[in-house]
LOSEKOL-823525 format. One line per field, with one value per residue (C-alpha): x, y, z. Coordinates in steps of 0.25 Angstrom, whole numbers. Each point is the difference from the previous one (the first is absolute). Layout:
px [X;...]
py [Y;...]
pz [Z;...]
This chain:
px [0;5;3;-3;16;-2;-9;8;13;-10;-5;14;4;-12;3;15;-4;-9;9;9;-7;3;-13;-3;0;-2;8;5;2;8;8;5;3;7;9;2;4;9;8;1;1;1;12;9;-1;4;10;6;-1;7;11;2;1;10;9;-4;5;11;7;-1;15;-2;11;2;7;-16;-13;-4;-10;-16;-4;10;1;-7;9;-6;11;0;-17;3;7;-14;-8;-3;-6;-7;-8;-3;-3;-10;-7;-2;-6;-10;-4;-5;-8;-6;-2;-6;-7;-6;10;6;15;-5;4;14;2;-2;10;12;-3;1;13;5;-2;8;11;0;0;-12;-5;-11;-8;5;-8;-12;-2;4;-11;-10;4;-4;-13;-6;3;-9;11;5;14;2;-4;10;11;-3;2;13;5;-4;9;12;-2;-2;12;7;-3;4;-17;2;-11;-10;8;-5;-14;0;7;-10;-11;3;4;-14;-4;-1;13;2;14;6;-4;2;17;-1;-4;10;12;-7;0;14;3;-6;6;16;-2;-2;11;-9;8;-10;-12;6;3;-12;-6;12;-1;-17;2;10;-11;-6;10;3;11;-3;0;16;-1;16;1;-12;6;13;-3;-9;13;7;-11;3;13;1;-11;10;-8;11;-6;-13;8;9;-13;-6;14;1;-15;5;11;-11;-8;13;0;6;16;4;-11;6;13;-5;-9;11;10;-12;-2;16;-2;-14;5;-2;13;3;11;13;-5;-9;9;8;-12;-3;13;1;-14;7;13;-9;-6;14;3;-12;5;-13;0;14;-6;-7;13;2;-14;2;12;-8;-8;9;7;-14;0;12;-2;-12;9;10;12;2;13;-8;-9;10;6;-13;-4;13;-1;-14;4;12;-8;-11;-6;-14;3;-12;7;12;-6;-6;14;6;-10;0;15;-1;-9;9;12;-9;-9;10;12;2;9;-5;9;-3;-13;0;6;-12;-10;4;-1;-14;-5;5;-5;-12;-15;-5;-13;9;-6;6;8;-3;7;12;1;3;7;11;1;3;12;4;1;9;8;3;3;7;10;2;6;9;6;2;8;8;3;5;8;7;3;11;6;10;-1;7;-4;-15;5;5;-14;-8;8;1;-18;1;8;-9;-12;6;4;-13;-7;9;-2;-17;1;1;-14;-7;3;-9;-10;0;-10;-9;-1;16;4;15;7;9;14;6;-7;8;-6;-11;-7;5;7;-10;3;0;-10;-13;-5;10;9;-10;-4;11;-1;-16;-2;-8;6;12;-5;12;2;-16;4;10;-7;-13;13;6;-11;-5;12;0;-15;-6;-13;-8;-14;-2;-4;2;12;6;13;-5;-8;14;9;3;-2;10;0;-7;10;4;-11;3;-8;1;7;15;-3;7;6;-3;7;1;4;-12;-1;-9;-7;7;14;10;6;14;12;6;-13;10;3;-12;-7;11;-3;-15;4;10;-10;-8;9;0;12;-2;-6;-12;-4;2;-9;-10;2;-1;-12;-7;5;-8;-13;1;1;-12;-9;5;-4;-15;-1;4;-11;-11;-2;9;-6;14;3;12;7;-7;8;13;-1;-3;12;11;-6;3;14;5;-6;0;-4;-10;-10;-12;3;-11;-11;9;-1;-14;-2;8;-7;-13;6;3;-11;-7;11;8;-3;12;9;-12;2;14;-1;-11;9;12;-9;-7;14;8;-11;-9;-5;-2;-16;3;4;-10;-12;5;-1;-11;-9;-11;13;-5;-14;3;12;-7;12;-2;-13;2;11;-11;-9;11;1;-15;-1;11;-8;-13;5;8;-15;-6;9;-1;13;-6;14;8;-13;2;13;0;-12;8;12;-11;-6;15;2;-11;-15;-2;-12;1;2;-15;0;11;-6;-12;7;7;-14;-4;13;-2;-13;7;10;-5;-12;-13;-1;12;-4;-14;7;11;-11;-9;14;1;-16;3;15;-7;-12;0;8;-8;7;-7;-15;8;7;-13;-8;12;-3;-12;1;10;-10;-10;9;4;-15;-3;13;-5;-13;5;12;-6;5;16;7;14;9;11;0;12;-7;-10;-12;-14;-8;-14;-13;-12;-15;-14;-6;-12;10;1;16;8;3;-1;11;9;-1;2;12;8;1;4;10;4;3;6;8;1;14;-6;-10;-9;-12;-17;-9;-15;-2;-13;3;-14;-15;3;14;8;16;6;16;12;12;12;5;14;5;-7;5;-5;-13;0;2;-11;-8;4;-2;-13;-4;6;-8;-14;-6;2;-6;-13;-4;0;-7;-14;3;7;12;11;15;14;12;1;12;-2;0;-10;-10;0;-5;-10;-6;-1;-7;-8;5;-2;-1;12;9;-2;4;11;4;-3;9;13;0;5;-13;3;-2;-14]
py [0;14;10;15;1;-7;10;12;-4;-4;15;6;-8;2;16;-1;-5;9;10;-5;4;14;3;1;14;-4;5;-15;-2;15;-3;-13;7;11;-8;-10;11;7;-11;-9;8;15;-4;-7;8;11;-7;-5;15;4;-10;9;13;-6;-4;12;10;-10;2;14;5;14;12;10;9;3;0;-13;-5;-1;-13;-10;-1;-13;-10;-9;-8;0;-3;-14;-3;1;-5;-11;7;11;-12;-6;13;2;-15;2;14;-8;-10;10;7;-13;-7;10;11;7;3;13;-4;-2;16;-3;-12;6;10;-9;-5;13;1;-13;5;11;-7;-9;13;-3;13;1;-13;9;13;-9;-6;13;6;-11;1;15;-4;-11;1;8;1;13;-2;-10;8;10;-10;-5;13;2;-12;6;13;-10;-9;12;5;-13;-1;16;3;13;7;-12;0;15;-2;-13;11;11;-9;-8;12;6;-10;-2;-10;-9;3;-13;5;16;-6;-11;11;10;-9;-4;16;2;-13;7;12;-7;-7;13;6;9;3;11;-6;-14;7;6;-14;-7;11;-1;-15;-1;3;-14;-8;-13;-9;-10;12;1;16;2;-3;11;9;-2;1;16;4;-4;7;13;0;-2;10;10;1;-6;4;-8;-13;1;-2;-13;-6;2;-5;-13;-5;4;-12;-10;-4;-10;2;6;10;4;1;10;7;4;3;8;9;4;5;10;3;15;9;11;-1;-5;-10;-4;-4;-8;-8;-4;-3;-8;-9;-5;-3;-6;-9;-3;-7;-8;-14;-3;11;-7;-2;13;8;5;6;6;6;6;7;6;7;4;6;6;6;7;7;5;-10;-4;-7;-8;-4;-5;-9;-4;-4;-7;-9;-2;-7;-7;-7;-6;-9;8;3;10;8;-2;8;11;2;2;9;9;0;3;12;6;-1;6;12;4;-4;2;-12;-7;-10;-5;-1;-5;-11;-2;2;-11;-10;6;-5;-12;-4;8;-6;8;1;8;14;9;-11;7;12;-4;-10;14;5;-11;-1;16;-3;-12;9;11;-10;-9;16;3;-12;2;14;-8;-10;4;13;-11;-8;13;3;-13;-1;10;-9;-10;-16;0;13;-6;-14;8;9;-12;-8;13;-1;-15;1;14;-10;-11;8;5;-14;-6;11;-2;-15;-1;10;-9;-13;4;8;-1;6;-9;11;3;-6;-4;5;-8;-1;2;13;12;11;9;6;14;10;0;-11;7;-5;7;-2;0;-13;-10;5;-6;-13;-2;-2;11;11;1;3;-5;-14;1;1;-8;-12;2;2;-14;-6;1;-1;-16;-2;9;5;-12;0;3;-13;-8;-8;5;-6;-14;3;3;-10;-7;10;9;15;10;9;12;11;16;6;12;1;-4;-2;-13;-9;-12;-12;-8;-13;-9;-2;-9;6;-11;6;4;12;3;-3;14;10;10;-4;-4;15;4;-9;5;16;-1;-6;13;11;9;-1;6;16;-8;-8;12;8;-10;1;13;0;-11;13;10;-6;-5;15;5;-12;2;16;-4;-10;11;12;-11;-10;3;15;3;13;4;-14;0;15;-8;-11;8;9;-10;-7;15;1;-13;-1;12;-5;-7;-4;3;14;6;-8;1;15;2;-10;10;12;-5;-4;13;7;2;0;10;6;7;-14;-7;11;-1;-18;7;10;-9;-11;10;5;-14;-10;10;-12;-10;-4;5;13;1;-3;13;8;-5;-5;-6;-8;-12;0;4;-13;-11;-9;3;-3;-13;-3;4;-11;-10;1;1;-14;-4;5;-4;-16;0;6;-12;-8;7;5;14;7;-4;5;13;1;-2;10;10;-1;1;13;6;3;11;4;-5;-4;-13;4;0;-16;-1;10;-9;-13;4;5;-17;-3;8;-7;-14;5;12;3;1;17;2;-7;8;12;-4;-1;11;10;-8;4;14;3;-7;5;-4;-11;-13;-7;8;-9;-11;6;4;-16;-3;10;-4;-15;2;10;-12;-10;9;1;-13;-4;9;-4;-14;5;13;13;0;14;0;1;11;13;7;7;14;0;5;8;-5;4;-7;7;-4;7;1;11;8;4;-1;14;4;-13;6;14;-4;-10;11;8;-10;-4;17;1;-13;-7;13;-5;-12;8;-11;-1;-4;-6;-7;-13;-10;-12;-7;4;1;8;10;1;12;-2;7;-2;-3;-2;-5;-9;-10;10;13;-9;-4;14;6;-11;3;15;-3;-7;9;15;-7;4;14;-5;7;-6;-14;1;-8;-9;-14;-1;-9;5;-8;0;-10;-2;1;-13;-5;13;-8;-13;9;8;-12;-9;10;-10;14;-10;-11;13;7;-14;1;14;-5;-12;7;14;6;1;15;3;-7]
pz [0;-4;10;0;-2;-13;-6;6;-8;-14;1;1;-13;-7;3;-3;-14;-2;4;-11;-12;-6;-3;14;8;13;12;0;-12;-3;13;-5;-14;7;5;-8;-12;9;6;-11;-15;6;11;-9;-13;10;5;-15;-3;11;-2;-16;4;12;-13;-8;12;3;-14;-1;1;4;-4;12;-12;-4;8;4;-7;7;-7;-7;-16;-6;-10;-6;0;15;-2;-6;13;9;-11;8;11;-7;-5;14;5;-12;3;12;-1;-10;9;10;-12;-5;12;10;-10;12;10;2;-5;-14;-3;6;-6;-14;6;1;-12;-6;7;-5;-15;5;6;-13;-9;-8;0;-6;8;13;-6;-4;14;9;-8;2;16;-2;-8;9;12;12;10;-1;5;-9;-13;6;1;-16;-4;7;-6;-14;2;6;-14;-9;5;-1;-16;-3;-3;10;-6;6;11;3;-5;12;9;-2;2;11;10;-2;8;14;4;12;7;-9;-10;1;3;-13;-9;5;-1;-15;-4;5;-9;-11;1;3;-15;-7;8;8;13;5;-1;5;13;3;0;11;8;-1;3;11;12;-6;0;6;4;-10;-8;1;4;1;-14;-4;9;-8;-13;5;6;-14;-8;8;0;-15;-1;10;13;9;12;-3;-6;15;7;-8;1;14;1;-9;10;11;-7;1;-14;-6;2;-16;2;13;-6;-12;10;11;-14;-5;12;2;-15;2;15;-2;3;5;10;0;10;-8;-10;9;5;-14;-4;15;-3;-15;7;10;-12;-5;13;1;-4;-5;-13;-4;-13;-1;1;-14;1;14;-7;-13;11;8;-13;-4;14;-1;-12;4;11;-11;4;-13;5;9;-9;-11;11;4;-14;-3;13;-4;-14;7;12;-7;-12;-3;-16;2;11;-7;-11;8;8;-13;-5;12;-2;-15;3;10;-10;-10;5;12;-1;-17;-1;-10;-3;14;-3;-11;5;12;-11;-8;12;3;-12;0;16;-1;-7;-13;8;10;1;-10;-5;-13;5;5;-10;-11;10;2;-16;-1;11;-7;-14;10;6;-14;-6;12;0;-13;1;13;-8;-13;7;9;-13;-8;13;0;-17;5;8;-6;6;12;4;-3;8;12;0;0;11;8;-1;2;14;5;-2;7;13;0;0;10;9;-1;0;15;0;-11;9;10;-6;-16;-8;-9;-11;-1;-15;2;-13;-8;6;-13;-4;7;-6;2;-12;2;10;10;10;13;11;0;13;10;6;-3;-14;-7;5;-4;-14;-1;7;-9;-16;-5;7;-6;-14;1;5;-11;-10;4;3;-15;-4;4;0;-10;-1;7;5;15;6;12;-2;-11;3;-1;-11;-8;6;-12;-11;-6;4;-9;-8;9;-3;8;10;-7;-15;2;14;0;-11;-7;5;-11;8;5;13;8;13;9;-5;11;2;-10;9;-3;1;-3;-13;-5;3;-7;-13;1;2;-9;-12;4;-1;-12;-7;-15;-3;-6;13;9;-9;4;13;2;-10;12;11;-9;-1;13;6;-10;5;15;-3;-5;12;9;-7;-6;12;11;0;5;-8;5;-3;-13;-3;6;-9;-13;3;2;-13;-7;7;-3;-13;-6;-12;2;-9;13;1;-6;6;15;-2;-2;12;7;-3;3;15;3;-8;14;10;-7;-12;-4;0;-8;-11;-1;-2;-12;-7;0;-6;-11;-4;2;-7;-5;-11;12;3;14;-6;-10;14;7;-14;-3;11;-12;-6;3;-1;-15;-1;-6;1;17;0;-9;11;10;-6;2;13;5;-9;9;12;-4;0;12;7;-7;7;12;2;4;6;-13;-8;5;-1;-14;-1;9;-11;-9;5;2;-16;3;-5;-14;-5;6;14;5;-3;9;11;0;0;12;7;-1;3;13;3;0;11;7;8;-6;3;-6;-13;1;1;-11;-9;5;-5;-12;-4;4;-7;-14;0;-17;-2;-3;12;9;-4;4;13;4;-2;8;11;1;1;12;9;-4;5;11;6;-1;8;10;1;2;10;6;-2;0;4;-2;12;-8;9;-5;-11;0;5;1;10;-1;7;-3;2;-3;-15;9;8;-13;6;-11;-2;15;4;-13;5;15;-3;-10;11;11;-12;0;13;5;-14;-9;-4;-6;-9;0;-8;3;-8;0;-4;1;5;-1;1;13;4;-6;2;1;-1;3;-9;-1;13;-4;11;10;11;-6;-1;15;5;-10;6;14;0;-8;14;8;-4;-5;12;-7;-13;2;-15;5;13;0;-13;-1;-8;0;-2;-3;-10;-10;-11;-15;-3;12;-3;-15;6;10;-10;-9;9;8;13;10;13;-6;-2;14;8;-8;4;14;-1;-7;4;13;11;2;-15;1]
């Protein structure tokens, strides 16, 4: 017989199976489906998601030389690798969907699957089910959260103008805490990838109150302290770096943070200084950053250099490229050092030397890679002139000399350079530097007269402190090797070839060795007799081969004077140059055209000598082109055979643009355009305007153009210049609709005073009035000048130009504060009153952004002026 116990059980089976079914909406049966969806299916398609973005982040390699990134790049490469769980993580996402249709992790399962698709870089599947997220489902949060993920994928696949359109959209809405954080990091994201700092920051710094330990906030804080310090607020990037290490982070952020801080620590005593300098010695001690030595030291000389100690900062540097193996800080040390040697210290050759070795450490997506790339190519063509000019002299000096006079000279060389290294070696045992090139033994000679150290007791023993040991050692080096391929084990990769025929770093630079030698190939047991077999096969001997000789010296000192005027902008070299050329080639065949340079050197500077360099060229070459220009102003623009010539080279121009080679473009264009105005001229003009628009900003191009339009108001160029103007401001507002409007941090330049009123005011003449006389009594030197303009249908500008520096500006601005409670004019109206450059009152008036431009006065420009 059948208790009552019996039928309790039977009816909690029975309800269990019907609790079962998903067609079912009781409270039993959603309990049961609940919690079957979210332990089973939900929980380990989280858990095999979590397990992919733990080996995304983990291979992310990150470059403390830029700002970190928020979010790691996909590879697909690297996606075929978690393949395998994306497609368990996608199963059992599915099964919670299928299986239990009415439980409330339906909507989140469909998100990681969503994720998955991400994760797996298939693209358009992640869009299709974020969106059907955002379609279906009733919970709020959640449709949030699908959107959120579309910005992040959007963003992922380049499609920025979607990514907005999900921005602008979402943030209308009202969003949970998680949320409000998700899409903040997602817009700051966005902005990182079109290389938007501003906008990026603005996002962190909104986020950071929402952050969370699983959030890894020390990192965040890090990469805002990087954006400000690259953006040039220090004091701001020294608080997020101190409230990074306040967050222990992980121990290379720690590192970078504290490395960070000693360099945007604000100065303004001497003690202050010394603190600085005493926290990066501090780091230099620290076991624990052994590896991170050479960076330490790339700081430190950054530091210095920002204090003035340029002999500080040139050790520094140096210690930096000797301690460690970071090819990328490698390249930057050299860099700095090129630029010091370059814009301060005018010692090209040096820098030249430190340029080249940028180039080849440092990444052609390096920043301005571009730039110092043209830069290390003009040093190299003034340092290939320069040596030229040394050695040919040194080879004429020696064909005086008769063989044992030659032997004893060059064993005098051989046993100066011998001394020198035995006394060094001691030094190089126990610190050696890892970019020093040993020379060959055999070569003694530097490529000229110039073989004193250039930077005190040390410089002579670094490579490239001493320019001749330089030359010498890129001399010998070709000499043996030739012109090989920079690549990593270049030795080996030559071992059992023969060594190219010897080719000069400069013409006649070095001979050509007509044995073959193989790279294994000891040194000659007599190095004294072998450099003199390879001087000896050098030296001019006949009238003919010194004619040469002195022939390579002439051309040298006329490209070296052209260097010096053209791309150097070195003028007083340039006048050096072109007068040793004329006094030690008085006949020379560049004359004419080094007169006319001359002339218009000092056709501003002093008028009387530029007159002179024209009378002796009129009476000396009076039938020379260069003669004929100052004649004859339009001599050229009636020369068909220049404009011919003209064609020519815009041809050669016009196909190195096609191939993107923009600098040697214009180079060849600037040649171009030196014969003068012909008929041709305005081709060239305009082909340098597009030029311009490939490697200068986009306003500068605008206002190339604009000029272009206004100066050939008939030319039938002038329709195309202007589709051309009008293309870009198209572009131009689009980019800043997607971007936001962008004003340019540039301050050195003149400035407006604006005030803006209400048309409803009717102040125009009134404000104008009032504001020429504040002008008259308070900047009358200045002899400014007031105007109207109608801003919208709103507001009217009244400005006040030109205001010619950014501290005139400040003082109109602060004087302007200072006296309106005397301004009777102004009192019981709105108005808004600021300074604004040239180029940023273009973008304001073009773009109406009022608001966007009034934060940026309040962000950049001193608080008193406000």
């Amino acid at each position: 017989m059948r208790g009552p116990l019996f039928y309790i059980l039977l009816a909690f089976v029975l309800a269990v199976m019907t609790a079962c079914s998903s067609d079912q909406k009781t409270l039993t049966s959603l309990a049961y489906h609940n919690t079957t969806a979210h332990f089973n299916g939900y929980y380990y398609a989280r858990e095999e998601i979590k397990k992919v973005e733990k080996t995304v982040w983990s291979s992310m390699v990150d470059d403390y030389n830029r700002v970190l990134r928020l979010c790691p790049a996909l590879d697909s490469a690297q996606a075929k690798g978690y393949d395998k769980d994306i497609q368990e993580a996608i199963k059992m996402a599915s099964l919670a969907i299928q299986r239990h249709p009415n439980s409330k992790w339906v909507d989140d399962s469909y998100l990681l699957v969503g994720k998955a698709r991400f994760y797996s870089m298939d693209w358009g599947n992640a869009i299709q089910t974020f969106k059907f997220v955002n379609t279906k489902s009733l919970d709020l949060d959640t449709k949030h959260a699908a959107i959120i993920e579309l910005v992040r994928t959007f963003t992922e696949h380049k499609e920025y103008n979607n990514a907005q359109a999900a921005i602008d959209f979402v943030q209308k809405g009202k969003l949970s805490k998680e949320n409000k954080k998700n899409l903040l990091l997602a817009k700051a994201y966005f902005y990182q990838e079109q290389g938007d700092l501003d906008y990026m920051v603005r996002n962190l710094t909104e986020v950071t109150p929402l952050l969370k330990k699983k959030d890894r906030p020390g990192r965040i804080f890090f990469i805002i302290g990087q954006i400000y310090q690259k953006l040039g607020f220090e004091s701001e990037a020294y608080n997020y770096y101190k409230r990074c290490l306040s967050t222990n982070p992980e121990y290379e952020v720690d590192f970078y943070a504290r490395l960070y801080m000693a360099q945007v620590t604000e100065i303004s005593r001497s003690k202050s200084v010394n603190a600085a300098r005493k926290s990066f010695r501090k780091l230099l001690k620290d076991s624990k950053n052994k590896e991170f030595k050479d960076k330490i030291f790339y700081e430190m000389g950054v530091f210095e250099l920002k204090q003035k100690n340029l002999a500080q900062a040139l050790e520094d540097f140096n210690r930096s490229i000797r301690e460690g193996n970071n090819k990328r800080i490698d390249g930057e040390a050299y860099l700095r050092l090129g630029e010091i040697y370059y814009d301060t210290l005018r010692k090209y050759e040096l820098s030249q030397a430190y340029y080249d070795s940028a180039i080849n450490a440092l990444p052609k997506d390096y920043e301005g890679y571009d730039k110092i790339k043209a830069r290390q190519s003009i040093l190299d063509e003034f340092v290939k002139n320069l040596n030229t000019i040394k050695w040919q002299d040194s080879l004429l000096a020696m064909s005086a000399l008769d063989s044992s006079a030659l032997r004893a000279r060059i064993d005098s060389a051989y046993q100066a350079k011998k001394r020198l290294a035995d006394s060094n070696e001691s030094k190089k045992k126990k610190k050696r530097n890892r970019v020093e090139i040993v020379s060959n033994t055999n070569n003694v000679f530097s490529s000229g007269d110039d073989g004193q150290q250039q930077e005190g007791d040390d410089a002579a023993d670094w490579y490239f402190g001493n320019p001749s040991a330089m030359s010498l050692g890129q001399t010998e080096f070709q000499r043996i090797w030739g012109n090989i391929t920079l690549e990593d084990n270049w030795r080996r990769s030559l071992r059992t070839a023969t060594a190219q025929a010897a080719r000069s770093t400069t013409d006649g630079a070095t001979p050509a060795n007509t044995e073959q030698q193989t790279a294994a190939e000891p040194a000659p047991s007599d190095p004294v007799a072998a450099e003199y077999t390879r001087v000896d096969k050098q030296i001019p001997r006949t009238a003919e081969q010194k004619k040469e000789a002195l022939k390579k010296i002439e051309d040298a000192y006329f490209a070296l004077g052209d260097i010096y005027y053209f791309k150097l902008l070195e003028k007083d070299n340039a006048v050096t140059s072109y007068n040793t050329l004329l006094r030690r080639f008085p006949e020379t065949a560049y004359e004419p055209e080094i007169l006319y340079k001359l002339y218009l050197i000092f056709k501003d500077i002093d008028p009387a000598k530029s007159e002179s360099y024209a009378s002796l060229l009129k009476t000396k070459y009076p039938n020379s082109d260069f003669a004929k220009i100052l004649i004859n102003p339009d001599y050229l623009k009636e020369s068909s055979q220049t404009a011919e010539k003209q064609k020519e080279l815009y041809k050669t121009g016009y196909d190195l643009y096609q191939n993107g080679e923009y600098r040697q473009a214009l180079q060849a264009l600037d040649q171009a355009a030196e014969m003068g105005e012909t008929s041709f001229s305005s081709n060239i003009e305009l082909m340098k305007v597009i030029l311009m628009g490939k490697t200068e900003d986009i306003n500068q191009y605008q206002f190339a153009l604009d000029q272009f339009i206004k100066t050939h108001p008939d030319d039938p160029l002038t329709t195309y210049a202007k589709k051309l103007l009008d293309a870009s401001h198209t572009f131009q507002t689009d980019q800043e609709k997607v971007k936001g409007i962008q004003y340019i941090r540039s301050f050195e330049e003149p400035h407006y005073f604006v005030l803006v009123h209400r048309r409803t005011d009717n102040l125009s003449a009134v404000v104008s009035a009032m504001l020429e006389r504040f002008d008259e009594e308070n900047f009358k030197e200045l002899k400014l000048k007031t105007s109207n303009l109608v801003l919208n249908d709103e507001y009217i500008l009244t400005l006040v130009d030109e205001l010619p520096r950014i501290s005139w500006a400040l003082e109109y601005k602060k004087t302007f504060n200072e006296k309106l409670s005397t301004l009777t004019e102004l009192r019981n109206h709105k108005f808004h009153s600021f300074v604004i450059t040239k180029d940023n009152f273009d973008i304001f008036y073009r773009t109406k952004g009022l608001d966007e431009y009034l934060q940026f006065f309040e962000r950049n420009y001193p608080a008193e002026s406000q």
